[in-house]
C-alpha positions in Angstrom: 133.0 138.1 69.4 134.7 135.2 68.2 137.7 136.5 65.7 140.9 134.6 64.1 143.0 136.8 66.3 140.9 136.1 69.6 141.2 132.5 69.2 144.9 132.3 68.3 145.6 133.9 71.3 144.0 130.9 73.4 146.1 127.8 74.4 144.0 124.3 75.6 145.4 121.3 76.6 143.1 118.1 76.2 143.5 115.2 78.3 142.4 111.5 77.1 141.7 108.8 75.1 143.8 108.5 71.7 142.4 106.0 69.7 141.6 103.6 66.4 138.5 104.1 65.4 136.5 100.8 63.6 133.0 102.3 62.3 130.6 100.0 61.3 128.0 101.0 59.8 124.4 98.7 59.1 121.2 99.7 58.2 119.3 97.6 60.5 120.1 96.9 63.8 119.8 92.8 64.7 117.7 91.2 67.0 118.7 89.3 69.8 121.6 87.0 68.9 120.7 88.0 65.2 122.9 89.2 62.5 122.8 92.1 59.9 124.6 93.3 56.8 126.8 96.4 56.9 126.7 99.4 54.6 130.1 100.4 55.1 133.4 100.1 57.5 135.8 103.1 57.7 138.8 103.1 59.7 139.9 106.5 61.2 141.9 108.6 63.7 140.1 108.8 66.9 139.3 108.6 70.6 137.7 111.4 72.7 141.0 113.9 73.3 141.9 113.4 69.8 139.3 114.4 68.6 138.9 117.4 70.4 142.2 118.7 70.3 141.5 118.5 66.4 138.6 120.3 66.6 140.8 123.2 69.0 143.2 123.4 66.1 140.9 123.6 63.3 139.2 126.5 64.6 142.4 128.3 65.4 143.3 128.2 68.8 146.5 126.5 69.7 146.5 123.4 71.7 148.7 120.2 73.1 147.3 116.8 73.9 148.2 114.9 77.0 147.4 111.0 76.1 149.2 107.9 75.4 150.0 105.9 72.2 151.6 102.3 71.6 154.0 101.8 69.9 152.5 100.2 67.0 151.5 101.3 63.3 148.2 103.0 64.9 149.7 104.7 67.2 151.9 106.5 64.5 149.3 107.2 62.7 147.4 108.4 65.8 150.5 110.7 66.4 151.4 112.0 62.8 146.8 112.7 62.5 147.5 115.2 65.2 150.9 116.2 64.1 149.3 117.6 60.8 146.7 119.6 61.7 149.5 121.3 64.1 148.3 120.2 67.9 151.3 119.6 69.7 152.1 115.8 70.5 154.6 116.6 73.1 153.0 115.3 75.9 151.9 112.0 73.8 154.1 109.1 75.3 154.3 105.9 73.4 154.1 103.1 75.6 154.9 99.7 75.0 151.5 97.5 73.6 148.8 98.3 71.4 147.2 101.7 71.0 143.7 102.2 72.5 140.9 100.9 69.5 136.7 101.5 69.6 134.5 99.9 67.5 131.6 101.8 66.7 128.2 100.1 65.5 126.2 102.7 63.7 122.7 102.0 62.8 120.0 104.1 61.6 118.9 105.6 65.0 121.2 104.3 67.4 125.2 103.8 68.0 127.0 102.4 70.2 130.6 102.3 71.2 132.7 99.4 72.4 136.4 100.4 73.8 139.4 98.7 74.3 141.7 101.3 76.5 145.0 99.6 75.8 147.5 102.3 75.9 144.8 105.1 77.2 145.0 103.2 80.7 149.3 103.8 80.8 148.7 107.4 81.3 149.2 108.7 84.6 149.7 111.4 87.2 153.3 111.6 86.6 152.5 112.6 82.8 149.8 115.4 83.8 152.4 116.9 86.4 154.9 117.1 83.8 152.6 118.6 81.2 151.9 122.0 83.8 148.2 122.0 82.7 147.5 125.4 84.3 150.3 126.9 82.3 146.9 126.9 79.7 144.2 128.8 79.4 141.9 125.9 79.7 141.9 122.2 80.5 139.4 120.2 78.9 139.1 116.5 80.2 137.5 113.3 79.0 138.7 110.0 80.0 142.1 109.3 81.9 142.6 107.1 84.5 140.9 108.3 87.9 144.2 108.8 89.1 144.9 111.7 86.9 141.4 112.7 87.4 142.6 113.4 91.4 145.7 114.2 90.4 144.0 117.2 88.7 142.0 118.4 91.3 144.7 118.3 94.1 146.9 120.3 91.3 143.5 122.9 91.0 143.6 123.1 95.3 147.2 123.6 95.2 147.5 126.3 92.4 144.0 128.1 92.7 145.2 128.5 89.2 142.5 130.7 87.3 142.9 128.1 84.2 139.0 126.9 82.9 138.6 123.5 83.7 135.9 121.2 81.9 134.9 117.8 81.8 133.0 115.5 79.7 132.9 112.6 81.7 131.2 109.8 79.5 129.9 106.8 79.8 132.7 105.6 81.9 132.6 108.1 84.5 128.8 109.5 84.3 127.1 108.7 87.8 125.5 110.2 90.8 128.7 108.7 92.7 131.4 111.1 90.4 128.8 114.0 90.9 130.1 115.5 93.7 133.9 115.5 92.3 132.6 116.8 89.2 131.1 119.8 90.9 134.5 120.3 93.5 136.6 121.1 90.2 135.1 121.7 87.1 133.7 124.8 85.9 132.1 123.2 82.8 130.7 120.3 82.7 129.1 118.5 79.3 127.4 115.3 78.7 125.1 113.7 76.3 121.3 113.1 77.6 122.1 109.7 78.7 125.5 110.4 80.8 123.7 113.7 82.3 120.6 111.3 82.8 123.0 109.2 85.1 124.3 112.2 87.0 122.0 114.8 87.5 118.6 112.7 87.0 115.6 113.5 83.9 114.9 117.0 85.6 117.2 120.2 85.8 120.3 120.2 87.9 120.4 121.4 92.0 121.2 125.0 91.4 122.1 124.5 94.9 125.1 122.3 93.7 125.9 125.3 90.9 128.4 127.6 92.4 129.3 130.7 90.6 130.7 130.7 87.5 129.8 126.9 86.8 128.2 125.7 83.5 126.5 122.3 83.1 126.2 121.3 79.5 123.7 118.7 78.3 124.1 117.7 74.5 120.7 116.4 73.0 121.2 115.5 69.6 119.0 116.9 66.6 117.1 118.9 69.0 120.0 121.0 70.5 121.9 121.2 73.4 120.8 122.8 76.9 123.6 125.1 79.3 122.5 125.4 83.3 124.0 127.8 85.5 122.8 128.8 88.8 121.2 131.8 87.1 119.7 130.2 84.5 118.4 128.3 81.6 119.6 128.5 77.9 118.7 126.5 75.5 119.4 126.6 71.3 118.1 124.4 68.6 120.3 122.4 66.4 121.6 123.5 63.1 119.6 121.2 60.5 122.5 119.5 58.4 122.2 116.4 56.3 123.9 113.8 58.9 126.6 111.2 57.2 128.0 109.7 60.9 127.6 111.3 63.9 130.9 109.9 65.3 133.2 112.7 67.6 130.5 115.2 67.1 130.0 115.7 71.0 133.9 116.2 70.9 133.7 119.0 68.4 130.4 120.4 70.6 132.7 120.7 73.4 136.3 122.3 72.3 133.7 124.9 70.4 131.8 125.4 73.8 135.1 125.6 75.6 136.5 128.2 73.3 133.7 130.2 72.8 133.6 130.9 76.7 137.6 131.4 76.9 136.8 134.2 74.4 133.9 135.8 76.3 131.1 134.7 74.7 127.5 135.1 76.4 125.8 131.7 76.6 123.1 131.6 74.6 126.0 133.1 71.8 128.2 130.2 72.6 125.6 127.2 73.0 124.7 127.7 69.3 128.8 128.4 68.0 128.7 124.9 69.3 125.6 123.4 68.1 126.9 124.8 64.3 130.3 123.3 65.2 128.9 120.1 66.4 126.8 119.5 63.7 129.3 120.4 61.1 131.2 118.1 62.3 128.9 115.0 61.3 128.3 115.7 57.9 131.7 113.5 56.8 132.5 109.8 57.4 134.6 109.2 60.8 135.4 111.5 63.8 137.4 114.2 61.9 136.2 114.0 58.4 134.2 117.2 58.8 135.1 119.4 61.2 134.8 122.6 60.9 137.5 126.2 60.6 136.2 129.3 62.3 135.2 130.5 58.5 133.2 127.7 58.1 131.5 127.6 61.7 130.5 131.3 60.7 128.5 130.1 57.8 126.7 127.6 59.1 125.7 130.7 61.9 124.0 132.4 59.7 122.2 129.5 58.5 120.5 130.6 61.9 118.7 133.1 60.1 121.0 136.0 61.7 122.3 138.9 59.5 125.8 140.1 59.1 125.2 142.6 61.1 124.9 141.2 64.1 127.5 139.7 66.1 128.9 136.0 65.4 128.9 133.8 68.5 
């Protein structure tokens, strides 16, 4: 059972994008070479590992970020966003440059995301040596520079530390060709429908591939999220929430999937803690605007239809 005193107990460190975010938001998309009229344009803290390590921190658990900032005005305020909500920046280095930026096109049944890495591709496997990431209870990954991503693993071989490992690899890494290192060294692995699409194919995963103790995680919007294992099969509905921007809410999905296992969780307990989390998360304006506390993650649990007498996720 997922308790204040459970999660405090659990360290993370996320590794990965720290960035600007630009969210523009229209009410029809444009055809062709076409143009449209936006709603609305909101400027926010962002970028995958941000966003996440937020997430961590607002739920309880304590957690450090390993990225990298410029050293401009967005990267303090990149740094100071973090800073607030009390992750730990220790492992942020500012590098010379600008700090990494997406702009985000929202329409009414679609988004898109256009990155510039910027500072994001300075990090390197220097930074995640010196940040001891098995000295956590979990490493949660997005979307460093392949060379930390093998740094990582040979640091995994090395240690045989015990330390979860997950990844969500994205848009920039999903492919049958990063399948097989995906499977060598995480133990949790989450993508959206399209980036698992591109991995695993429209059907269920090899449970050949599965070894023991791996989770696959597959995200699918209003209609849920899926978790394969080599045993099984569990899927959970989404929570029905009146949707503002949908921005980071994989992000939040995955640091309440992450700890949710940490703390023992069974899956089908855990896949719905982070379909409330997840869709919590998108019912304020930019990445961070709603994400949830563990108080508030309850609630929306027993939206569920479960009674408080049985056991929170």
């Amino acid at each position: 059972m997922l308790t204040h005193s459970a999660l405090a107990r659990l360290s993370v460190l996320v590794v990965g994008a720290l960035n600007m975010d630009h969210i523009l938001c229209a009410d029809q998309q444009p055809e062709d070479d076409g143009s449209t009229w936006l709603s609305s344009v909101t400027d926010s803290v962002g970028g995958h590992a941000g966003n996440c390590a937020t997430a961590v921190a607002r739920l309880g658990a304590r957690v450090s970020v390993l990225g990298a900032a410029g050293q401009d005005g967005d990267g303090e305020a990149i740094v100071e966003s973090l800073r607030a909500v009390g992750v730990s920046v220790r492992h942020v280095r500012r590098v010379a440059g600008p700090s990494g930026r997406a702009f985000i096109p929202v329409f009414r049944d679609r988004r898109f995301m256009l990155l510039d890495r910027a500072a994001n591709d300075m990090l390197g496997p220097a930074d995640l040596v010196d940040a001891r990431p098995f000295a956590y209870d979990a490493v949660v990954v997005f979307d460093p520079p392949k060379a930390v991503l093998d740094q990582l693993q040979a640091l995994r071989a090395e240690t045989r530390s015990p330390a979860l490992l997950c990844w969500t690899p994205g848009g920039q890494y999903a492919s049958t060709a990063c399948r097989p290192f995906a499977l060598d060294t995480f133990d949790l692995i989450l993508a959206n429908r399209s980036e698992y699409r591109q991995m695993f194919g429209s059907g269920p995963p090899d449970r050949r591939e599965i070894r023991a103790g791996q989770e696959i995680a597959m995200t699918l919007g209003a209609c849920g999220s899926r978790l394969y294992s080599a045993q099984q099969t569990v899927e959970m509905p989404a929570l029905p929430v009146d949707t503002e921007d949908s921005t980071g809410a994989g992000d939040a999905f995955c640091a309440a999937l992450t700890l949710a296992r940490l703390a023992g969780e069974p899956p089908a307990g855990r896949l719905a803690f982070a379909n409330v989390v997840g869709a919590l998360a998108t019912c304020g304006r930019g990445a961070r605007g709603s994400l949830p506390t563990l108080d508030e993650a309850v609630a929306g649990w027993r939206r569920y239809g479960h009674t408080e007498n049985e056991p929170v996720p």
